[in-house]
PAKOLSE-723021 format. One record per atom (N, C-alpha, C, O): z, y, x; residue in three letters; atom name. Coordinates in pm, whole numbers, plus 50000, padded with zeros to 5 digits. Example, Ala and Ser with C-alpha at 12.3 -4.5 7.8 and 13.67 -1.06 7.14 Angstrom:
# PAKOLSE-723021
50780_49431_51319_ALA_N .
50780_49550_51230_ALA_CA .
50780_49670_51320_ALA_C .
50846_49668_51424_ALA_O .
50708_49775_51285_SER_N .
50714_49894_51367_SER_CA .
50787_50003_51290_SER_C .
50804_50114_51341_SER_O .
This chain:
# PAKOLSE-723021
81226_94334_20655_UNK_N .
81264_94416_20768_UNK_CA .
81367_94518_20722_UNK_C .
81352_94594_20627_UNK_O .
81485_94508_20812_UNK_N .
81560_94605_20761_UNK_CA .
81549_94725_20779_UNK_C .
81530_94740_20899_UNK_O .
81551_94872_20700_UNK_N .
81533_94983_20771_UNK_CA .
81661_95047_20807_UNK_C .
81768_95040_20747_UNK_O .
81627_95121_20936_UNK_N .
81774_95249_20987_UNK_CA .
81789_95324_20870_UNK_C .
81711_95371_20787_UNK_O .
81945_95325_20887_UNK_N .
81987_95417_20766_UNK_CA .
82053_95562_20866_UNK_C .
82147_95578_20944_UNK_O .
81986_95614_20831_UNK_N .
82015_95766_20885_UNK_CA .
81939_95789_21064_UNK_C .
81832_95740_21100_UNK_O .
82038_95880_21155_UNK_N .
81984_95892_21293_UNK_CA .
82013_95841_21346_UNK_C .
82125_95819_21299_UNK_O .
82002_95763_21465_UNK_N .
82083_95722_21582_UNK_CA .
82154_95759_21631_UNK_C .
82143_95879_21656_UNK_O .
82267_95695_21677_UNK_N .
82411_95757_21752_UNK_CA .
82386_95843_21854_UNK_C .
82302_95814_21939_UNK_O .
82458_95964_21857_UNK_N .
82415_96051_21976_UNK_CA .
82489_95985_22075_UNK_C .
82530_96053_22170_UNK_O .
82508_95894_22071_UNK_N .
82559_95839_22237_UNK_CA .
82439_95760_22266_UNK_C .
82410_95758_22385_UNK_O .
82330_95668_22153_UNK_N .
82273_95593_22236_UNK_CA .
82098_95683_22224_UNK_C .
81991_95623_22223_UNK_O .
82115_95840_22215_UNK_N .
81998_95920_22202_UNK_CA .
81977_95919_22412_UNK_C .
82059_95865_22486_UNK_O .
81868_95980_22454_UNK_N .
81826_95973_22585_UNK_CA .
81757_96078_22576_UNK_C .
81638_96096_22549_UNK_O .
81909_96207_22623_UNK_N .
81837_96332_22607_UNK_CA .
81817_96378_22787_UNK_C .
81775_96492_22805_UNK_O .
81839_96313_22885_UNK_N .
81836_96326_23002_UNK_CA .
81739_96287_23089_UNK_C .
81710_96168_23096_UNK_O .
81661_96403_23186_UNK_N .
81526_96375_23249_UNK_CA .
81594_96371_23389_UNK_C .
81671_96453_23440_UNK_O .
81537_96231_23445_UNK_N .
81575_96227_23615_UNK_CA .
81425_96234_23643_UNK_C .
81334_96180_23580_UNK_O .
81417_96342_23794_UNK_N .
81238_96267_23830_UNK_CA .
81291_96229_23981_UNK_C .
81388_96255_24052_UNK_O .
81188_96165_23987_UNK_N .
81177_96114_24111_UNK_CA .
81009_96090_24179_UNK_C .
80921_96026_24122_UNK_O .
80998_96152_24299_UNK_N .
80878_96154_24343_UNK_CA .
80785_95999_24411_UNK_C .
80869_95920_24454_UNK_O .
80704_95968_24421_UNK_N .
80628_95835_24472_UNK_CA .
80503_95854_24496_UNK_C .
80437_95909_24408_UNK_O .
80450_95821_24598_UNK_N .
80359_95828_24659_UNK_CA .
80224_95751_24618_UNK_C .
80270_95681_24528_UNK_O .
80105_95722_24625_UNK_N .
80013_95626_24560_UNK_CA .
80074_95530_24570_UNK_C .
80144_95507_24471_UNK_O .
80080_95444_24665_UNK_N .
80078_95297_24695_UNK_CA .
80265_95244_24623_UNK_C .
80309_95132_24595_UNK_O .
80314_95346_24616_UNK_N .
80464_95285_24567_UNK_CA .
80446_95346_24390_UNK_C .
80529_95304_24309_UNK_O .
80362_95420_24352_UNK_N .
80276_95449_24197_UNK_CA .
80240_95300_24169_UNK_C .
80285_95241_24071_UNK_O .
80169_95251_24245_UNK_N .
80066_95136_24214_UNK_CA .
80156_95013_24153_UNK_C .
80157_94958_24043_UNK_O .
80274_94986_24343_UNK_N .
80378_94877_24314_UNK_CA .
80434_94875_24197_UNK_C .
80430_94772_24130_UNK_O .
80498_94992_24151_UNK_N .
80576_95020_23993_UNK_CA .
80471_95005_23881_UNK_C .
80527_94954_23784_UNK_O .
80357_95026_23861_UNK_N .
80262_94974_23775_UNK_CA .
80251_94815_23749_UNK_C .
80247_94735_23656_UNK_O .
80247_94822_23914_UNK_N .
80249_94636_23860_UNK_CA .
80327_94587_23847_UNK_C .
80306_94490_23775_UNK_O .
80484_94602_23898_UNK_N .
80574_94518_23860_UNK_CA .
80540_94508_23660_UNK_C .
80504_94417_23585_UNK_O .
80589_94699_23636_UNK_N .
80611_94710_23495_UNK_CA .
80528_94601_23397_UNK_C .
80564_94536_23299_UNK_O .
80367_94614_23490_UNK_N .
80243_94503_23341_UNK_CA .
80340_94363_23339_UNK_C .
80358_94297_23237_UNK_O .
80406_94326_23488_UNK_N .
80424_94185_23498_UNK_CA .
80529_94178_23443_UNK_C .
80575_94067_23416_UNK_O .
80577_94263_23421_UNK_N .
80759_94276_23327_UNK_CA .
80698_94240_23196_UNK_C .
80745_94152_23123_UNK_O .
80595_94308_23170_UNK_N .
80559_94291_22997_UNK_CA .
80635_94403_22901_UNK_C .
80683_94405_22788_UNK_O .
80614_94517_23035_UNK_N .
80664_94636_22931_UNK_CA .
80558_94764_22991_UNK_C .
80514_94794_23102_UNK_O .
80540_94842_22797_UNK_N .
80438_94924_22798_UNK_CA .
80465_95054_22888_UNK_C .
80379_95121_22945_UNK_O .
80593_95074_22888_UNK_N .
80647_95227_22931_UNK_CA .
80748_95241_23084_UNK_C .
80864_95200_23088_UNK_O .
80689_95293_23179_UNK_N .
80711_95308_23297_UNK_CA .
80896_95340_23259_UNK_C .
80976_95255_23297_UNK_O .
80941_95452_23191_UNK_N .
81077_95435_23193_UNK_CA .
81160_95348_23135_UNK_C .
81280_95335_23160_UNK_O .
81078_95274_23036_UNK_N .
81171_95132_22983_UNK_CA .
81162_95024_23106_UNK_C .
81253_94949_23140_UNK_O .
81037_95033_23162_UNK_N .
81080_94937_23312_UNK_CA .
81171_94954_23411_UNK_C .
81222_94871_23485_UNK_O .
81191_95109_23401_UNK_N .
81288_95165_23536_UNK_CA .
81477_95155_23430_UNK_C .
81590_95150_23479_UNK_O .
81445_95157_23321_UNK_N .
81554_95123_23279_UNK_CA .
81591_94984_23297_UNK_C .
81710_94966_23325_UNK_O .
81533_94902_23291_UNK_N .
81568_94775_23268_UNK_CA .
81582_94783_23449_UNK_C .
81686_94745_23503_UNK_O .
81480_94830_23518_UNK_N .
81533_94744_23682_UNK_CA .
81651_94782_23719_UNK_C .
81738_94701_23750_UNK_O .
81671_94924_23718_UNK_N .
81802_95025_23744_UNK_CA .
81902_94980_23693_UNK_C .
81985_94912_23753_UNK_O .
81909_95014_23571_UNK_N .
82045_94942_23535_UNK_CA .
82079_94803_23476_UNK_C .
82168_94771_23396_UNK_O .
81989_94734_23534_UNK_N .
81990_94591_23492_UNK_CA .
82059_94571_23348_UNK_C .
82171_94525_23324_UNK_O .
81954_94621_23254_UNK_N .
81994_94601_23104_UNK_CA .
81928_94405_23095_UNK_C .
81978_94318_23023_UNK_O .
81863_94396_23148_UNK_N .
81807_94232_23124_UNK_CA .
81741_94223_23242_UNK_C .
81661_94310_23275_UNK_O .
81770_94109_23325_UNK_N .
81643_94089_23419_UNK_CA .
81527_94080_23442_UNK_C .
81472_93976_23407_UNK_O .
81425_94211_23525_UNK_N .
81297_94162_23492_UNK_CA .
81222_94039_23521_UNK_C .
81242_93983_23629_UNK_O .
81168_94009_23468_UNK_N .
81049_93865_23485_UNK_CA .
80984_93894_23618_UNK_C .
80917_93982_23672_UNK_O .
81043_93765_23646_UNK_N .
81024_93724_23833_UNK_CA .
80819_93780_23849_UNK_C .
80748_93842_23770_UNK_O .
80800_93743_23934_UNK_N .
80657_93788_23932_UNK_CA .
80647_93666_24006_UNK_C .
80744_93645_24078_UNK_O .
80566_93590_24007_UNK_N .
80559_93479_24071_UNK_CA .
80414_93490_24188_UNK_C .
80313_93470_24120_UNK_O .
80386_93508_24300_UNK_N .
80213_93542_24374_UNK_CA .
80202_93429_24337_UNK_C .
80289_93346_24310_UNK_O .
80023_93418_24330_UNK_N .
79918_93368_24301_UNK_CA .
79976_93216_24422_UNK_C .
79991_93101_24380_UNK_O .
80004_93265_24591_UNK_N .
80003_93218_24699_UNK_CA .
80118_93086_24630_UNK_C .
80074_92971_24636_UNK_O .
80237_93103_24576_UNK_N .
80336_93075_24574_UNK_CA .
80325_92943_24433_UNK_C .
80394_92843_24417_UNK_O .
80209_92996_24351_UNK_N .
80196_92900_24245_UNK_CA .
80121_92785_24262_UNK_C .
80146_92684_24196_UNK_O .
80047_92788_24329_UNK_N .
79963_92707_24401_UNK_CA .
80054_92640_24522_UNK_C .
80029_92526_24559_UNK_O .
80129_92694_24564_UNK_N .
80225_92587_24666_UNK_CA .
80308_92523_24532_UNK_C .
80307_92401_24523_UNK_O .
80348_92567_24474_UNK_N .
80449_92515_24369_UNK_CA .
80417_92364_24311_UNK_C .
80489_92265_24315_UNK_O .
80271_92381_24251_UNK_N .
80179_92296_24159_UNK_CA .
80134_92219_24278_UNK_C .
80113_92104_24239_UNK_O .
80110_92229_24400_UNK_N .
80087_92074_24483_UNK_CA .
80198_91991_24512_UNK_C .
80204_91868_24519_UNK_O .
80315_92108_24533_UNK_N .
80444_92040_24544_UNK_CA .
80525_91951_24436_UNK_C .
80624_91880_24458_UNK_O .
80460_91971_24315_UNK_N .
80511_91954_24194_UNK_CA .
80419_91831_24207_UNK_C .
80491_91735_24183_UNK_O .
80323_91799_24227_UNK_N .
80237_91660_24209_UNK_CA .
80286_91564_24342_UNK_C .
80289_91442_24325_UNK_O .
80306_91594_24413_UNK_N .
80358_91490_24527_UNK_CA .
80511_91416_24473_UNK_C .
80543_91298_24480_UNK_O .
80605_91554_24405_UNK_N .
80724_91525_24407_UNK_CA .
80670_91385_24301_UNK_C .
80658_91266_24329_UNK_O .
80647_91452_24186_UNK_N .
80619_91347_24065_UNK_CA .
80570_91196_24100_UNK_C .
80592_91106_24019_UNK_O .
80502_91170_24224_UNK_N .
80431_91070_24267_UNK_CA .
80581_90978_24343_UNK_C .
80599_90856_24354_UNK_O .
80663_91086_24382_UNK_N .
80764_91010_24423_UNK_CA .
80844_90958_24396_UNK_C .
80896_90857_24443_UNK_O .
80883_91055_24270_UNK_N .
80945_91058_24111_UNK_CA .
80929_90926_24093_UNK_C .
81022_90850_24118_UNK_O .
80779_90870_24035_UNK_N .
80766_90743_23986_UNK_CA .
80794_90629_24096_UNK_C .
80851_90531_24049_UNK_O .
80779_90625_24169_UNK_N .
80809_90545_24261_UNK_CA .
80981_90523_24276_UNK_C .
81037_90416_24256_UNK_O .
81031_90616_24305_UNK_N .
81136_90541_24263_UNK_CA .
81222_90524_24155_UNK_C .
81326_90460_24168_UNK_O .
81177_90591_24017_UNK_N .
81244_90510_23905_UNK_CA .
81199_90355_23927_UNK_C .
81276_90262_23907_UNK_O .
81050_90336_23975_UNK_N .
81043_90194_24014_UNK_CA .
81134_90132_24081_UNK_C .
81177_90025_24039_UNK_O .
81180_90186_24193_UNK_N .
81260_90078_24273_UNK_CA .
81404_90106_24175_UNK_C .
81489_90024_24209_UNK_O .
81450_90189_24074_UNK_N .
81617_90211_24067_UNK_CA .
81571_90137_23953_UNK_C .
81675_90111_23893_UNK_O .
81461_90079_23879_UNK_N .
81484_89999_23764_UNK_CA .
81427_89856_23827_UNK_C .
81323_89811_23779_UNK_O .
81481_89799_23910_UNK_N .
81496_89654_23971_UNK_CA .
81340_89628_24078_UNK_C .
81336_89541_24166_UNK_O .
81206_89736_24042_UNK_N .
81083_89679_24086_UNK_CA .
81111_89694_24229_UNK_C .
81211_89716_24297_UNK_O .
81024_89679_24243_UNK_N .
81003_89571_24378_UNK_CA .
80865_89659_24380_UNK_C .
80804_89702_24282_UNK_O .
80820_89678_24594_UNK_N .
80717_89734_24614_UNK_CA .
80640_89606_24680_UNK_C .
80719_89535_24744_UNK_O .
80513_89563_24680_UNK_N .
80422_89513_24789_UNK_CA .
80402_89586_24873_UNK_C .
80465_89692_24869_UNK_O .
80334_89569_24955_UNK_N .
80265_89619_25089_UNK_CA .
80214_89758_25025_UNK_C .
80260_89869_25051_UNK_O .
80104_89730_24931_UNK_N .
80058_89909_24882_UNK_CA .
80161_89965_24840_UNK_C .
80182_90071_24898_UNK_O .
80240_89936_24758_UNK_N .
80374_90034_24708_UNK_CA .
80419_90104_24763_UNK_C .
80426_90226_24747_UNK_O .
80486_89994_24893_UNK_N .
80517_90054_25030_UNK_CA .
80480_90113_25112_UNK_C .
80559_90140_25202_UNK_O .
80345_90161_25118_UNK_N .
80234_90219_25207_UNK_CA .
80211_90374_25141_UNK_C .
80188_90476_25207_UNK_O .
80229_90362_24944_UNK_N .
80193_90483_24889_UNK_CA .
80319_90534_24879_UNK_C .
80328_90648_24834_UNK_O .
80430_90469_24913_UNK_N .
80580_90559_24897_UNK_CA .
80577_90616_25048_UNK_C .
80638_90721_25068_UNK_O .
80498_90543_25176_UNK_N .
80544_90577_25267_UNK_CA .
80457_90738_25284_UNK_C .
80501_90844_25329_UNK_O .
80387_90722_25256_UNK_N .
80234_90807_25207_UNK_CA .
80289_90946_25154_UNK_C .
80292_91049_25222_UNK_O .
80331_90934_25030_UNK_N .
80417_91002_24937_UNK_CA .
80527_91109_24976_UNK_C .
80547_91227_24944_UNK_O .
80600_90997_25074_UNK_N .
80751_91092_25122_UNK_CA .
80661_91153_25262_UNK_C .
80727_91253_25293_UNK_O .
80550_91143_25354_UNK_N .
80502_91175_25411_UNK_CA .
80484_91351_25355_UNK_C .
80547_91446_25400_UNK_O .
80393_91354_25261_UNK_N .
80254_91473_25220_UNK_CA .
80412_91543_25165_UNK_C .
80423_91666_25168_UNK_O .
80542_91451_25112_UNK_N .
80594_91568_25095_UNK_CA .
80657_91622_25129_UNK_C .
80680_91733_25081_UNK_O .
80734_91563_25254_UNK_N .
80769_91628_25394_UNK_CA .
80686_91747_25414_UNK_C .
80720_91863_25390_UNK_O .
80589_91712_25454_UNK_N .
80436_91817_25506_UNK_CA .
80441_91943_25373_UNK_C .
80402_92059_25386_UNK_O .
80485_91897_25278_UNK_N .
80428_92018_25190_UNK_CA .
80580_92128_25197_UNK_C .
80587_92250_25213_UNK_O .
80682_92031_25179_UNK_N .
80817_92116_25246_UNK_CA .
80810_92189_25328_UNK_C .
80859_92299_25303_UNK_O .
80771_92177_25411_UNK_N .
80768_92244_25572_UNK_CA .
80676_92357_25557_UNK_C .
80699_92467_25607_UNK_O .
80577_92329_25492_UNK_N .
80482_92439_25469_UNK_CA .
80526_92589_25396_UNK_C .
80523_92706_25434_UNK_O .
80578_92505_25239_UNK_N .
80700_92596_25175_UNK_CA .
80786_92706_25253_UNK_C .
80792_92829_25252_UNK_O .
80865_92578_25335_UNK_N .
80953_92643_25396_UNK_CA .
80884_92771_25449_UNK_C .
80882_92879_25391_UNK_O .
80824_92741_25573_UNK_N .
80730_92849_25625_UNK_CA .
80668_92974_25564_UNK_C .
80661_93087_25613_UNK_O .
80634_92937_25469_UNK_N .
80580_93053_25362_UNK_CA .
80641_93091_25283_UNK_C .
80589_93172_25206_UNK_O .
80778_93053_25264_UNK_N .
80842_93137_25220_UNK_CA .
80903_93258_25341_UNK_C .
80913_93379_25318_UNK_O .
80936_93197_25458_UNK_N .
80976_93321_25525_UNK_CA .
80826_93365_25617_UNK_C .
80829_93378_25739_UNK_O .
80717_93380_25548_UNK_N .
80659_93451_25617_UNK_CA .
80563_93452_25755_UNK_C .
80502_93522_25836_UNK_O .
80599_93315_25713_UNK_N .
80562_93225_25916_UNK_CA .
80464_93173_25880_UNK_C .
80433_93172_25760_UNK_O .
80388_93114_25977_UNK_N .
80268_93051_25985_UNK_CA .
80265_92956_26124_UNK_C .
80326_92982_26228_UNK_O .
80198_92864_26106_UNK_N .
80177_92744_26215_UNK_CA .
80301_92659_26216_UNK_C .
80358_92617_26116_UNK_O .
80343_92635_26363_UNK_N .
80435_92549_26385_UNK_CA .
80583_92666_26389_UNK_C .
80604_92782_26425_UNK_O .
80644_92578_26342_UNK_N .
80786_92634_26300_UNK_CA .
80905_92647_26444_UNK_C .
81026_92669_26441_UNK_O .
80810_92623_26567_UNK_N .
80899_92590_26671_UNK_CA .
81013_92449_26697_UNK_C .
81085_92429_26795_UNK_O .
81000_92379_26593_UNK_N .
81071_92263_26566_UNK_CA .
81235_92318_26533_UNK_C .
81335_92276_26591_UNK_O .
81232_92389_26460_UNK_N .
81360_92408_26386_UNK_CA .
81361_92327_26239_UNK_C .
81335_92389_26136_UNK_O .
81392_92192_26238_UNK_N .
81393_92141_26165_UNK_CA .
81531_92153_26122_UNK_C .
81610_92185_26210_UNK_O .
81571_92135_26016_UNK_N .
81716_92070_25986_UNK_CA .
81758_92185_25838_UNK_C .
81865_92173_25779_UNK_O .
């Protein structure tokens, strides 16, 4: 490990206090982003969000990983299916029934996505496209 030789540059010292006031519930939000950043110190988090020294680590909800990981198993199911058909195979009747199956649940799981990502719930009014 190498050690510092002497002080740090007084340009990159941080002799300057900003405050800023927050209420519980916007205390709380900044707590949690910071744990989910994976940083110990409330102003190394506000450094990094503020002046975008590195991007913080997305936070991903619980809601959103769980859509992800069903979506991720349908795609894969479809995945294989058609490297089958682009490497010469050929479907029977079931092939054809579990591809039809397949592009079905993942239509359905799209739409759902879609929806939850903006916030909606039920039928989408038929704004498809």
């Amino acid at each position: 490990m190498k050690e510092r030789e002497g002080p740090p540059p007084p340009a990159t010292l941080r002799t300057h206090t900003i405050s800023v006031r927050v209420n519980g519930v916007e205390r709380a939000e900044l707590e949690r982003r910071r744990t989910a950043a994976g940083l110990r110190e409330m102003g190394a988090y506000l450094r990094v969000a503020v002046l975008a020294q590195r991007p913080p680590r997305a936070v991903v909800l619980e809601i959103n990983r769980r859509a992800w990981q069903e979506l991720a198993r349908t795609a894969a199911n479809v995945n294989q299916l058609t490297a089958h058909l682009n490497g010469g195979g050929r479907l029977d009747a079931t092939g054809t029934a579990r591809l039809t199956s397949a592009l079905d649940a993942l239509g359905g799981e799209i739409r759902s996505l879609r929806l939850a990502l903006l916030g909606a719930g039920g039928d989408d009014g038929g704004d498809e496209g």
